[in-house]
C-alpha positions in Angstrom: -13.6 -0.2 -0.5 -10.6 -0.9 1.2 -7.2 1.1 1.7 -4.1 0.5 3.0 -1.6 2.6 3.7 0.0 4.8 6.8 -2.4 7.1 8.9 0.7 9.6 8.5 0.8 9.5 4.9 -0.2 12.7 3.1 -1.2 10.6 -0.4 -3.1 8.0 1.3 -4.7 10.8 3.6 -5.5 12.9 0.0 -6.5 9.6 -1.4 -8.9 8.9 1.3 -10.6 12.4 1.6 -11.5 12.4 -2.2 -13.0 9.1 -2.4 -15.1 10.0 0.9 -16.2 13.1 -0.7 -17.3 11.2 -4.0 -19.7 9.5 -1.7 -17.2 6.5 -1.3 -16.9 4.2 2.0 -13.5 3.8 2.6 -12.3 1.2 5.9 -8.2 2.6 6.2 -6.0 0.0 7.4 -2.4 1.3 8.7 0.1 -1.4 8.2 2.0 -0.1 10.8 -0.6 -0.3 13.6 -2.0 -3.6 12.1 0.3 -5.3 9.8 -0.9 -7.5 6.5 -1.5 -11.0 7.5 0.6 -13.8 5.4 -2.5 -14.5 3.3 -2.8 -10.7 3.1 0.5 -10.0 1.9 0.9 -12.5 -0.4 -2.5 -11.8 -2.7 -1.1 -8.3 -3.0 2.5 -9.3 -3.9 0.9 -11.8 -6.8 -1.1 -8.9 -8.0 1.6 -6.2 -7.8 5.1 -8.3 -7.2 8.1 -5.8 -6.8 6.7 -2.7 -7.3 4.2 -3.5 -3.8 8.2 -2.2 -2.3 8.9 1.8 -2.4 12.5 1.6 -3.2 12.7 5.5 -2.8 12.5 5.9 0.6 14.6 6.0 2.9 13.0 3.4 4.8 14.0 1.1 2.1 17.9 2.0 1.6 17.8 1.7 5.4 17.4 -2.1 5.0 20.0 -4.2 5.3 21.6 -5.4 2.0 20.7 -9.1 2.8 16.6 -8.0 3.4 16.9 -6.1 0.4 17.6 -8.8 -1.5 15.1 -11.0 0.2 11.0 -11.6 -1.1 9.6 -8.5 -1.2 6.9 -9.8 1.6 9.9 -10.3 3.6 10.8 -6.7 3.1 7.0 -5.9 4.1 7.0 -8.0 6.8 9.9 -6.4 8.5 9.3 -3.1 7.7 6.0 -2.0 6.9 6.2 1.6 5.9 8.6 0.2 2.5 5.4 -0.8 1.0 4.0 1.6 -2.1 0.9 3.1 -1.1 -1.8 3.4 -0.9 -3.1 -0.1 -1.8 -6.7 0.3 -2.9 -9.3 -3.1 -3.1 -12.4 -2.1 -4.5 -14.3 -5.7 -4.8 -11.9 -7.7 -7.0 -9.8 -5.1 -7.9 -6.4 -3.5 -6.7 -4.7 -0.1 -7.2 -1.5 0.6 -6.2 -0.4 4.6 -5.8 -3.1 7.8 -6.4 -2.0 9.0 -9.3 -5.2 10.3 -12.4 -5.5 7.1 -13.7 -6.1 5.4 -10.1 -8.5 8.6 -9.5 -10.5 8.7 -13.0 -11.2 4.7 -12.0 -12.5 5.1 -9.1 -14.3 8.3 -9.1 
């Protein structure tokens, strides 16, 4: 299984520690540190399109007005930390967020 997400994150982070403790392997990948490669980015955008963007944050409203209206891997690209998270790939299939139906799925 493979996450991504921010090492500073507290939902990836709670994420993380429960699927470990259900006996799960989980490989973290922090976009930050290591962002998403083109072919990366753009598998997850088809499977997720806008909502792969966290428009809460402040992150995001600290964009400027022409990147927020830009792709959303453009957004990504240039900052990492607007992307929802965590992103979870478990074989063929993707989870975005930690939320009881993401948990009852994978536990």
């Amino acid at each position: 299984m493979l996450m991504y997400g921010l090492s500073t994150c507290a939902l990836c982070q709670r994420a993380r520690k429960t699927l470990e403790a259900a006996g799960k392997e989980v490989t973290f990948r922090d976009v930050r540190a290591e962002p998403l490669g083109a072919a990366e980015l753009s598998e997850l955008v088809v499977e997720f399109g806008d909502r792969l963007v966290d428009r809460t944050t402040p992150d995001y409203r600290a964009l400027s007005d022409w990147l927020k209206n830009s792709d959303v891997d453009a957004q990504i690209e240039q900052k990492p930390k607007v992307m929802a998270r965590p992103v979870i790939r478990d074989g063929d299939t993707f989870y975005l967020g930690w939320d009881d139906a993401v948990h009852a799925a994978l536990i």
